[in-house]
C-alpha positions, 0 to 999 in steps of 0.5 A, a space after each residue: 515462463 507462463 504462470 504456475 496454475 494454482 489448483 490445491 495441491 502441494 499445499 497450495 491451498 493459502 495460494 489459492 486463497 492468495 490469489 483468490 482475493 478480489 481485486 481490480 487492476 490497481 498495485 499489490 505490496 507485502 508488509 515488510 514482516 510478510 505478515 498482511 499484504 494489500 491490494 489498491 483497486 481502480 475502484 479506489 478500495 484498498 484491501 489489506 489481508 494478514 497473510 499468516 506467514 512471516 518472514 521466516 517462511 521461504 516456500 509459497 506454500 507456506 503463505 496463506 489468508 487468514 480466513 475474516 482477516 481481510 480489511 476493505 476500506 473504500 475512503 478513496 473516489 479515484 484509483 489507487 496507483 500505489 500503496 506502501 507500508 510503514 517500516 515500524 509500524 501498523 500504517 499503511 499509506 495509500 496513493 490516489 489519482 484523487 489527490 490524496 494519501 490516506 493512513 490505515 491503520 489496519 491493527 486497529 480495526 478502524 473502518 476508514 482511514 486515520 489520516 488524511 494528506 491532500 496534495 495538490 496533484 494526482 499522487 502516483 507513488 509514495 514511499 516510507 523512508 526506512 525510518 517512517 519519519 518521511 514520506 515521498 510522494 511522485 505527483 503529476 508535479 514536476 517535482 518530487 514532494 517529501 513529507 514529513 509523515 508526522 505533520 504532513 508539512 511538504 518539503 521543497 526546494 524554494 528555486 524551481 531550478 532546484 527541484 529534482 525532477 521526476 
C-alpha cells in the first residue's frame, strides 16, 4: 500500500500538523491516553507534542497538534534509539547511543530532563513495566539490564550463565 498523502481535506488539517512536526530519523511513540506523542531525533532532541485527541478518538482526522504545546529537549549528545511513556504518569524516558536514559516530565514545563540513569553501554530500547515501577533497557550489553525506575538500581543475574541474553 503507498501513503495517504495528506493535503487538508477531510479534515486532515491536525494530520497535516502531525506530520509536519520536525523530525530527524530517530523513533515516534503515542502516550498511552493518545493525548502527546514524542519524537526521538538522530540529533539527540526529543520532542513531545499534546496531540489534542484521546483515547476515545478512533479516526485519524480526529488527531491533531495542540498548536504552542510542543516541548523540544535537546539533554541527549548522541541519537535517540527509543522513547517510551510512563503508564501513569507525565514521564517520559528516553534511550540514547550516548549511554544514557533520561526522565521528562513534559506536564511540568521543565526545559531539561528531571533525572538522569547512565548505563554502562549504548541504550537501544527502554521499556516501562505497566506499573512504572521497572524500567528495561536492551544495551549493547549481552545482557537484558532491569531497573528499578525509582532508584535507578540495575538488577542482574549474579552467573553470566544466567543472564537472559538479547
Amino acid at each position: 500500500d503507498n501513503p495517504r498523502m495528506l493535503d487538508g481535506d477531510n479534515n486532515g488539517d491536525g494530520l497535516v500538523a502531525v506530520c509536519s512536526l520536525p523530525h530527524a530519523g530517530g523513533v515516534a511513540r503515542f502516550s498511552p491516553d493518545g493525548k502527546h506523542l514524542a519524537l526521538g531525533a538522530d540529533d539527540g532532541t526529543v520532542r513531545v507534542a499534546a496531540t489534542g485527541a484521546a483515547r476515545e478518538h478512533r479516526t485519524l482526522e480526529q488527531l491533531s497538534v495542540v498548536p504552542g504545546a510542543t516541548r523540544t529537549y535537546s539533554d541527549h549528545a548522541k541519537a535517540i534509539n527509543d522513547v517510551d511513556f510512563h503508564p501513569r504518569s507525565p514521564v517520559l524516558v528516553s534511550a540514547s547511543a550516548d549511554c544514557t536514559m533520561r526522565f521528562f516530565d513534559y506536564a511540568s514545563g521543565a526545559p531539561r530532563a528531571s533525572r538522569q540513569c547512565t548505563d554502562t553501554h549504548a541504550v537501544h530500547a527502554v521499556a516501562f513495566h505497566p506499573s512504572g515501577d521497572h524500567l528495561l533497557a536492551a544495551t549493547e550489553h549481552h545482557a537484558i539490564h532491569l531497573y528499578d525506575a525509582a532508584t535507578f538500581r540495575c538488577y542482574l543475574a549474579p552467573q553470566p550463565s544466567d543472564h537472559h541474553l538479547a
